[in-house]
N, C-alpha and C positions, 0 to 999 in steps of 0.2 A: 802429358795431359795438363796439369798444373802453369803448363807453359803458355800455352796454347788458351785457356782459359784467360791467364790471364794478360794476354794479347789481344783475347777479346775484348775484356774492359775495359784496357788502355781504348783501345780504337772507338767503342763507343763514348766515351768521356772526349773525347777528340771529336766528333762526328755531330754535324749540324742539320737542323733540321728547318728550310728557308722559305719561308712563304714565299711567293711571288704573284704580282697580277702584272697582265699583258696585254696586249692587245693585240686581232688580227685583222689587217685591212687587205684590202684591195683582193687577188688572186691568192691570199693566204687563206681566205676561208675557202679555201677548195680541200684544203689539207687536215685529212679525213680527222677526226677525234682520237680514235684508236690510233692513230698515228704518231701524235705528240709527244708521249714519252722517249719514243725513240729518235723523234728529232732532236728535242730539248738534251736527251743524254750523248748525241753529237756535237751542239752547241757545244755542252759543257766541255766535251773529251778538248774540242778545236781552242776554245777559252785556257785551256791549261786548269782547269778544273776536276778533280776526282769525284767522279759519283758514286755512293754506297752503293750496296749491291745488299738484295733481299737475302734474307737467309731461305733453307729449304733444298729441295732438288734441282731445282731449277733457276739460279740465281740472276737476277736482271736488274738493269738501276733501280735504285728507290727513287720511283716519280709518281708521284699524285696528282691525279687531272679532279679539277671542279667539274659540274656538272657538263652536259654531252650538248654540242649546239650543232643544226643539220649540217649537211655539207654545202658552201656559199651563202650562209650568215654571217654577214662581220661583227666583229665586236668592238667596243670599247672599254671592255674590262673584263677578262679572264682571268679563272686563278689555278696554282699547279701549290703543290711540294717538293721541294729537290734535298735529298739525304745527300751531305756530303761528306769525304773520309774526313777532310780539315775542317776548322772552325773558319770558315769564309767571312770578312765581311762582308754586308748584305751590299752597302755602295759599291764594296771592287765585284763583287758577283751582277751586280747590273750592267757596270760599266765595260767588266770582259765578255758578255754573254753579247748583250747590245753589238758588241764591233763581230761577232760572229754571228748573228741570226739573219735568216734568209729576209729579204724582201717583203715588207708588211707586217712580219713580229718586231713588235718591243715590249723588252721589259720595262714596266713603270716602275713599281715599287717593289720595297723587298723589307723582310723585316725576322729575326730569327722568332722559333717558335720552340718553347718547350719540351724535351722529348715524350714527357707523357700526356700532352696538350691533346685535349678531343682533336678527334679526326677532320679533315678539312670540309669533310662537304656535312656535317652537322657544325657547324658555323657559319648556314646561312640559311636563309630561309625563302629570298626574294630576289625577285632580277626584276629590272624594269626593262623596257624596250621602245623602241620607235619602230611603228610600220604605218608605212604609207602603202594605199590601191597606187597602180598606175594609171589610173584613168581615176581626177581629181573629182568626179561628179558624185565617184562612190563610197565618197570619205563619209556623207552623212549615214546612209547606210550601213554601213561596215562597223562606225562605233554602235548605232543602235543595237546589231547583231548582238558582239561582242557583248554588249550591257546585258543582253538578254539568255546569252550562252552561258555564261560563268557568273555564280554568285557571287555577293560580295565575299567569301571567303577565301576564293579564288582570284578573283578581280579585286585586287585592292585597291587598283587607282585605275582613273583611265579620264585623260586628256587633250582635246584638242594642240596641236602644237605644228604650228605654221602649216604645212600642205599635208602634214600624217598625225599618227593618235600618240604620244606617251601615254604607256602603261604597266603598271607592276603586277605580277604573277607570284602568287605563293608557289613555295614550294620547285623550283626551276627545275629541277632533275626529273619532275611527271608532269611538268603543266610549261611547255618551253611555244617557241617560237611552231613546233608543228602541232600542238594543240591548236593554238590558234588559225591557221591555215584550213586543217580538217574542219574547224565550225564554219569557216564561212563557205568551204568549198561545201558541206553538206546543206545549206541553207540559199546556195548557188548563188553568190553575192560574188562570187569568184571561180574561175575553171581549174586554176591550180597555183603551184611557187609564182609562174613567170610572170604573172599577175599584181603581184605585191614586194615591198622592198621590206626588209626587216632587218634591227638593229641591234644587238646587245649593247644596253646602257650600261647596266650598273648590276655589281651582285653583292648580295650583302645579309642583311636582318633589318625585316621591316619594324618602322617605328611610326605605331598608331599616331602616339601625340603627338610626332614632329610630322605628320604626314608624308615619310620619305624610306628612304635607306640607310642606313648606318653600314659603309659598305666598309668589306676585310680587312683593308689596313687604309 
């Protein structure tokens, strides 16, 4: 028992804990949410990478997804947690993941994080986005909606930007990309998705003074 204990602490004093933000374009936002961990923990296996595994009855990588975007929303910044058994650094973990991720992920950044560091998804509070109507007639429409849908406490920003609106959402995990959609499909400014283009900008903690994001790493 004494043994085993203390092979446990060896391995945690070894064992990292990696932020990462990603991105997913093209037919990668087809690849469901729930899905990710178990992609990511194949990336790593093909990488030469050991992934932790939870404790419990049922042991499975330690992979932490940020918050949930529909299925065929791209992004441009996603964020995960990956437990590893080594102390990885964060550059060789980008660079071996990168040459194994399928078509439309990459990893951008990476950066280690504390083991007793708050949990990832209370480390943000705001995402911003891009969404363009298909039909350019109904952009002025669409933002006035929008203004009129969600308070400023919800709607933090919200700007014209070339043929769509940038806008920042508190809160991403209850107020994402199909909030938005639902308002305007109920106020029939739209029939449904196939209608509008949406983008994940940015995820982070919004910063009143600087008018922006202060995004994860």
């Amino acid at each position: 028992r004494l043994g085993a204990a203390r092979l446990r602490v060896e391995r945690g004093e070894r064992m990292s804990r990696l932020r990462v933000v990603f991105e997913k374009r093209g037919f990668a936002c087809f690849v469901r949410h729930v899905e990710l961990p178990q992609l990511f923990g194949r990336i790593a296996r093909r990488a030469g990478l050991k992934v932790a595994l939870t404790q419990g009855m049922s042991p499975h990588p330690h992979i932490v997804m940020g918050p949930a975007l529909p299925v065929g929303v791209i992004s441009l910044c996603e964020a995960a947690e990956i437990w590893f058994e080594e102390n990885v650094p964060p550059e060789e973990a980008l660079e071996k993941m990168n040459a194994q991720a399928p078509t439309g992920f990459r990893f951008l950044r990476a950066a280690h994080i504390a083991p007793d560091a708050m949990s990832l998804n209370k480390c943000f509070d705001a995402a911003s986005y891009w969404l363009c109507p298909r039909d350019p007639d109904k952009l002025a429409a669409v933002k006035r909606i929008l203004s009129e849908e969600f308070g400023a406490e919800i709607l933090l920003a919200l700007r014209e930007c070339g043929d769509g609106l940038e806008l920042v959402m508190h809160d991403p995990s209850q107020t994402g990309p199909g909030a938005l959609v639902k308002a305007l499909v109920a106020r029939e400014a739209i029939s449904g998705w196939p209608e509008v283009c949406i983008a994940r900008l940015c995820l982070g903690r919004w910063r009143a003074d600087a008018g922006g994001i202060a995004p994860l790493l």
